[in-house]
N, C-alpha and C positions, 0 to 999 in steps of 0.2 A: 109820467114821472121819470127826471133820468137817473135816482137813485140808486144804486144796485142794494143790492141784499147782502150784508155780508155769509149768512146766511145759505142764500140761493148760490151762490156757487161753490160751494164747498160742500154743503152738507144735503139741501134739499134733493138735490140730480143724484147724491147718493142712496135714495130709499124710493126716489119713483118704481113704481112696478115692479116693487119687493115685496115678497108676503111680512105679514106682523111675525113672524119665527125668524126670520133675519134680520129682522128690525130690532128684534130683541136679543141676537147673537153677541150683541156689548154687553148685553145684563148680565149673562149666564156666566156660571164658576166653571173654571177649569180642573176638574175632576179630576183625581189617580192619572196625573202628566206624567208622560217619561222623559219631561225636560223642567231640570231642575227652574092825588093827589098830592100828599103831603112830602114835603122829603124827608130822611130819615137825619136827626143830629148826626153831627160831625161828635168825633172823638174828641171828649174834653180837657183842654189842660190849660188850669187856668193860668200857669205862668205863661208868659208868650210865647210862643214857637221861635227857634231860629232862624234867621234867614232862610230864604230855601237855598237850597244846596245846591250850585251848579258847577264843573271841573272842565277846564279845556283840555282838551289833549290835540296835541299839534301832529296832523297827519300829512302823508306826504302832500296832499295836493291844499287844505287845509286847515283852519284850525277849529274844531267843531266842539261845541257847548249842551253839555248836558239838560236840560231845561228838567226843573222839577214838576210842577202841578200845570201841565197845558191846557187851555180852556178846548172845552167839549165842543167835538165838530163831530160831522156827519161821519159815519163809517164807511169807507170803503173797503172792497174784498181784501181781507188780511193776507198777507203771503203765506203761504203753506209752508209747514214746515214738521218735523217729526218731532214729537215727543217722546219722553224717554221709553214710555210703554206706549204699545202702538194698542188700537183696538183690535175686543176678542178674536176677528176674524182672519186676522192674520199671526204668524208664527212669532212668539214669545222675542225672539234675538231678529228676526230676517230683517227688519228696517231700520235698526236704532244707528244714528248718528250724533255722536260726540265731538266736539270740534276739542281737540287739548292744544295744548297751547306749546306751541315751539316744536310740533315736528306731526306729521303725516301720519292721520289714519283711516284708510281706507277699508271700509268695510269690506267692498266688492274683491279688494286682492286679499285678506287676510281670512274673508268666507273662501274665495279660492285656494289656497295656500293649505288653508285647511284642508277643505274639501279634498287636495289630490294627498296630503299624509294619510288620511284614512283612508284613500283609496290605495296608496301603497301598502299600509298596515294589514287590510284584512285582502291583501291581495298574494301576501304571504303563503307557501303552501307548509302544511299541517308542519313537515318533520323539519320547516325553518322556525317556527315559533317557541317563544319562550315556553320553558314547561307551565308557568302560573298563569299566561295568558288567557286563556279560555274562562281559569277561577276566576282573574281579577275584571274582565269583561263579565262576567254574569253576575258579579257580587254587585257588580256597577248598576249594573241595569235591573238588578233586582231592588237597590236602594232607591232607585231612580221611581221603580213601580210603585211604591209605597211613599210617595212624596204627594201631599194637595195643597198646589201651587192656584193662586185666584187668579181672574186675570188682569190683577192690577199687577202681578208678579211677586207676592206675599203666600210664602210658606205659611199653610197651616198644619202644625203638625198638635195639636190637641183636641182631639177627636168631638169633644162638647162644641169648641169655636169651629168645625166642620161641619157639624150637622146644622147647628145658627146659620152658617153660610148658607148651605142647601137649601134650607127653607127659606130663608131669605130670597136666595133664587127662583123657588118653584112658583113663591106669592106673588112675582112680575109681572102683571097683565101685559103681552105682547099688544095686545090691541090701544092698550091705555097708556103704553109709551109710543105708538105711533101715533095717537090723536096728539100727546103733547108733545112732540116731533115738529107737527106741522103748525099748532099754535106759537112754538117759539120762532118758528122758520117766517110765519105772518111778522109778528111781533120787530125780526132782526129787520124787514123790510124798511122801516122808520124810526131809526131805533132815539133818536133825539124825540122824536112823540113818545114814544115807548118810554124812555127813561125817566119823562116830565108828566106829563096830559095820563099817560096810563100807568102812573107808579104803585098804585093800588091793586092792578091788575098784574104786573111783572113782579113783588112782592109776594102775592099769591102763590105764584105760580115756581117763585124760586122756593118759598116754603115747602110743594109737592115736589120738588127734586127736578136739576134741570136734565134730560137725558143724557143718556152718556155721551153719544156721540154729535152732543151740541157744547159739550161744555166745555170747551179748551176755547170756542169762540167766544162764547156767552159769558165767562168769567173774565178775558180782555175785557169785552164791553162795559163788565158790568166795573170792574178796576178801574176802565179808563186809560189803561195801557195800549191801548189799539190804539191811540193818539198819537201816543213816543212812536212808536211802529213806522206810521203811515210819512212822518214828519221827514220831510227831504233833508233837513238840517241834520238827523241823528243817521245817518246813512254812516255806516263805518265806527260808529262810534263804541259798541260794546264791543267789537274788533279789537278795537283799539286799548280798552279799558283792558279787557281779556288778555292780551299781551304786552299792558306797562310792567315794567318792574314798579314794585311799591318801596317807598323808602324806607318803612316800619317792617324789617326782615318775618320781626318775630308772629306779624301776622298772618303768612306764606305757612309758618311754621304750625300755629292753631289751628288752622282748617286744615292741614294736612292730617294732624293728630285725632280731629273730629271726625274727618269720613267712615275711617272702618267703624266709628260710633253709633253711624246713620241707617235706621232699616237694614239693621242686621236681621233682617227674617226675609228680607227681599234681594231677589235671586242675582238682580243688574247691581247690588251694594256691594256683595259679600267679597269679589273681587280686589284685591289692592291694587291700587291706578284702572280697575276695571271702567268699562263703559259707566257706570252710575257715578261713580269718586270722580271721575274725569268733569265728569259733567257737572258735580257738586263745585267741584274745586276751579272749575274755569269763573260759575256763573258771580258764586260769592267773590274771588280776586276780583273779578269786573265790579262788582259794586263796592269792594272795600277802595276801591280806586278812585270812584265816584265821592267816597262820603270818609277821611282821613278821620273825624272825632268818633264815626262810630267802630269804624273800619269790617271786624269781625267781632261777633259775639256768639255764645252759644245758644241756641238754638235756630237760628237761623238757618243750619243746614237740613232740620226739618220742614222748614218751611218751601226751600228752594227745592230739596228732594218730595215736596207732596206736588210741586207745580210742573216740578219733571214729567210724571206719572200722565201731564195732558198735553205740555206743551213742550217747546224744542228751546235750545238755550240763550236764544235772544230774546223768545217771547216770555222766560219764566225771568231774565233778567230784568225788563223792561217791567214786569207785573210787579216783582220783586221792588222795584224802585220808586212805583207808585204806590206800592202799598207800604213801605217805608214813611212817602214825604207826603203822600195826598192827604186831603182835608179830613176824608172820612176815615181813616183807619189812623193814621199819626205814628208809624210804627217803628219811628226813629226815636221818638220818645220814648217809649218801652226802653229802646236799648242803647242810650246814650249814656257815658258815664252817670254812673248814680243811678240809673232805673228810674225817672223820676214819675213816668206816667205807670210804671206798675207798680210801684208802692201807694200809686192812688186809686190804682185797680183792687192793691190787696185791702183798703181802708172802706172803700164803696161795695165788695163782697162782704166781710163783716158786718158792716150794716147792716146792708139786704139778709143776711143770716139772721141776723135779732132779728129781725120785725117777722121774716117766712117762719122761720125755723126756728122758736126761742129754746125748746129745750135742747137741742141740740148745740146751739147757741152756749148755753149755761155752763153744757157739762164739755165744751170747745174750753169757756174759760177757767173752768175749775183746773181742765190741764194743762191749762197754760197754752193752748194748740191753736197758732195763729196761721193764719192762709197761706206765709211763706211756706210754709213748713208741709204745704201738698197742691196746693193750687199756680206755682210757678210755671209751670210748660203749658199750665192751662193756657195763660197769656202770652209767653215768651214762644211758644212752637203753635196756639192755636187748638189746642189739642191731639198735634201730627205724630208726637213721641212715643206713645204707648196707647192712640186710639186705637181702636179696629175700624179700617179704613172705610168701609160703606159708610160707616155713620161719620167720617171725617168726613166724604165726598159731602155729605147732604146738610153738616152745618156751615163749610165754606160757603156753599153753595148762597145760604141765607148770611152768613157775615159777608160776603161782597155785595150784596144790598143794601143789609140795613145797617152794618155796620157791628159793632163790638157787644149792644144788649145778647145775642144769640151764643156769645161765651160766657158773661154771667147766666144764662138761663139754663144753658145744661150743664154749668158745673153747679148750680142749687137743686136742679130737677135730680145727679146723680145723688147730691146730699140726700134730699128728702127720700129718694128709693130706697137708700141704703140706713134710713135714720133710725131704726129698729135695731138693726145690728149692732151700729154701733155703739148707741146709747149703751148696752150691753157690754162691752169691751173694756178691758182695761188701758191704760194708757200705752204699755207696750205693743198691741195688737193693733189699735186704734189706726197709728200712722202709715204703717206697711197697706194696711187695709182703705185707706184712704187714700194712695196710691193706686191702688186696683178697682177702686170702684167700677170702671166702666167694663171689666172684663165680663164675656159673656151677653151681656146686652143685646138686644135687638135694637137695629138702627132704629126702623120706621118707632117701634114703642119711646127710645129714648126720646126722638125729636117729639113724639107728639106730647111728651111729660112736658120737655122744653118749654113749646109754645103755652102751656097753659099753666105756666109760672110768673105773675102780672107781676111789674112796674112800674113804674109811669118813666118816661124819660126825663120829666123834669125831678123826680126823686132821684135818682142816680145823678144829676146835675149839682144837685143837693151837696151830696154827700162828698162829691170831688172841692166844691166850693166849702165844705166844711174841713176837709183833710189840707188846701192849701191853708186857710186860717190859718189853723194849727202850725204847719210846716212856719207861717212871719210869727207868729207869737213865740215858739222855738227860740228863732234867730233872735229875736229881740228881747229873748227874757236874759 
């Protein structure tokens, strides 16, 4: 077969004749740092979709065309490139590349640049230094000791969400993410069989979590973003998107306002114009470029900062833009003037709550507490805004499968966990607290509540074809 693997050159050559303890060096927390068959439906919506979206941008040699949904071809080896957080086994900052837009930055001279101040600085002798220096270097480094940084690069500083972490990591079988290592490495071998002929089997297997250091490929795949990628026609094109001026000033101005908004507990954010904002604010411009009605909206910069965390800013734009226009996610509908697919998200949650969950249901309507009112980043960020990130890696992992039922099921599975409490609550307390449901959690527990929270697909079908009704009978009363 002449197919390459995308797979095999990337990932597999990296764990031959590695024991399972550095196979498992991605799972593990970075402790007290001192550096800060069937396929699954498509997403429903039963007004019609809009055209798909396509924008020329006229390049010097040029004029090259965005394509929205490209039909599925073979995979070849994806280009490498960095994501914003590199894996555990390399150092938190040493790789990250940001491409910003309109001027030069080079990691290699500005680590050097660095490198020789601080070699100047503590190259000082004793009776030329500041009298505080000494205090304000050890206050540093004493803060610095007392910092648990994961290695997605998320501060923990609440000792409860530290030990969940720990144990989380201790429960990682090195050996049982090397076996599924090498089943997904098989697997990328074919991956058009795989995607078709073994979808019962890749569906599995994205449910037990895909490993870490497959999943920046394996989520392309499974997006269908590796497409746009490979595609000679889109050569230069998010270049290009990345450094249009957009005509709409004041949408330059909202994501700029957004960033310091994004993973404020994560260390490459907290920076202004730092490497993470750099990287938010190039990839969304390139796509607000792309797509003028929807352009920027909020939460989106969660979504583009959760794809950072694997992939590098062409590969999170291109993911970004399929998981926008493609069949299965529709996620321009979500955020097109009017919300018109999540207000039939928040109609189809309701439901699903009657029929799972009636008393909770009841005493929802007695206060009047409808889903906008806490379920909105559910949909609108995916759960990226205020999840605890293991458990966001591992329901991505299954909403790029099968699609959007894996967002109603663990925002009903949180309900049901928490139905005790709240029933209990007055209506003041009620909402804050429905906000924090997930805090604390154990991933692997949450996902497995998830899964065994039944629907049927054609029920949720249902309930979308019953909310457009409504929406013509509206108009025409």
């Amino acid at each position: 077969m002449e197919e390459q693997s995308v797979f095999q050159s990337e990932s597999e050559n990296h764990f031959v004749g590695r024991s399972s303890t550095s196979r498992n060096s991605s799972d593990r927390a970075v402790a007290s740092t001192k550096k800060k068959s069937t396929r699954p439906p498509e997403a429903q919506t039963v007004p019609p979709a809009p055209p798909a979206v396509t924008a020329a941008v006229d390049t010097p040699d040029k004029t090259a065309v965005v394509p929205t949904v490209a039909a599925q071809s073979e995979p070849a080896a994806l280009p490498r490139s960095t994501p914003l957080v590199p894996s555990a086994e390399q150092r938190m900052k040493s790789q990250l590349r940001a491409e910003p837009t309109g001027r030069s930055d080079s990691d290699s001279s500005s680590s050097s640049s660095s490198s020789h101040s601080h070699s100047r600085h503590y190259a000082m002798l004793p009776q030329q230094r500041p009298d505080n220096l000494v205090d304000a270097l050890s206050n540093e480094e004493e803060e610095d000791e007392q910092q648990f940084v994961d290695e997605f690069g998320f501060i923990i500083e609440d000792e409860k969400d530290r030990a969940l972490d720990q144990k989380y990591v201790r429960g990682v079988s090195g050996k049982k993410v090397q076996r599924r290592e090498i089943k997904w490495a098989h697997m990328a071998r074919d991956w058009s069989r795989t995607n078709v002929k073994m979808y019962a089997k890749l569906k599995e297997r994205c449910r037990k979590g895909i490993p870490t250091r497959f999943r920046s490929v394996a989520w392309q795949l499974l997006i269908g973003s590796h497409v746009q990628m490979q595609d000679p026609n889109n050569k230069g094109v998010y270049i290009a998107f990345r450094d249009k001026v957009l005509k709409d000033k004041e949408v330059d101005a909202v994501i700029s306002r957004d960033l310091s908004r994004t993973f404020t507990n994560h260390v490459l954010f907290q920076e202004d114009n730092g490497i993470g904002q750099t990287f938010l604010r190039n990839v969304l411009h390139a796509y607000a470029g792309t797509d003028p009605e929807v352009g920027y909206t909020q939460g989106m910069a969660f979504v583009v900062g959760s794809l950072s965390t694997q992939m590098g800013e062409e590969e999170s734009f291109w993911a970004l833009h399929e998981m926008m226009n493609g069949a299965r996610y529709k996620m321009r509908e979500v955020f097109k003037p009017g919300f018109p697919l999540l207000q039939q998200f928040f109609y189809q949650l309701k439901r699903l709550i009657a029929r799972l969950l009636p008393k909770l249901h009841k005493r929802f309507e007695e206060f009047s507490v409808e889903p906008s009112f806490y379920a909105s980043q559910w949909f609108l960020t995916l759960f990226a805004s205020h999840f605890p990130f293991r458990a966001l890696l591992r329901i991505w992992d299954v909403f790029f499968c099968e699609g959007w039922k894996i967002i109603f099921r663990t925002g009903i599975a949180l309900l049901k966990w928490e139905s005790k409490r709240l029933l209990a609550m007055p209506y003041d307390e009620m909402l804050p607290a429905l906000k924090h449901m997930q805090d604390g959690k154990d991933p692997r527990e949450l996902l497995h509540r998830a899964h065994r929270i039944k629907f049927k697909t054609a029920e949720l079908n249902q309930y979308g074809d019953e909310y457009w009704e409504a929406m013509k009978q509206r108009v025409h009363a």
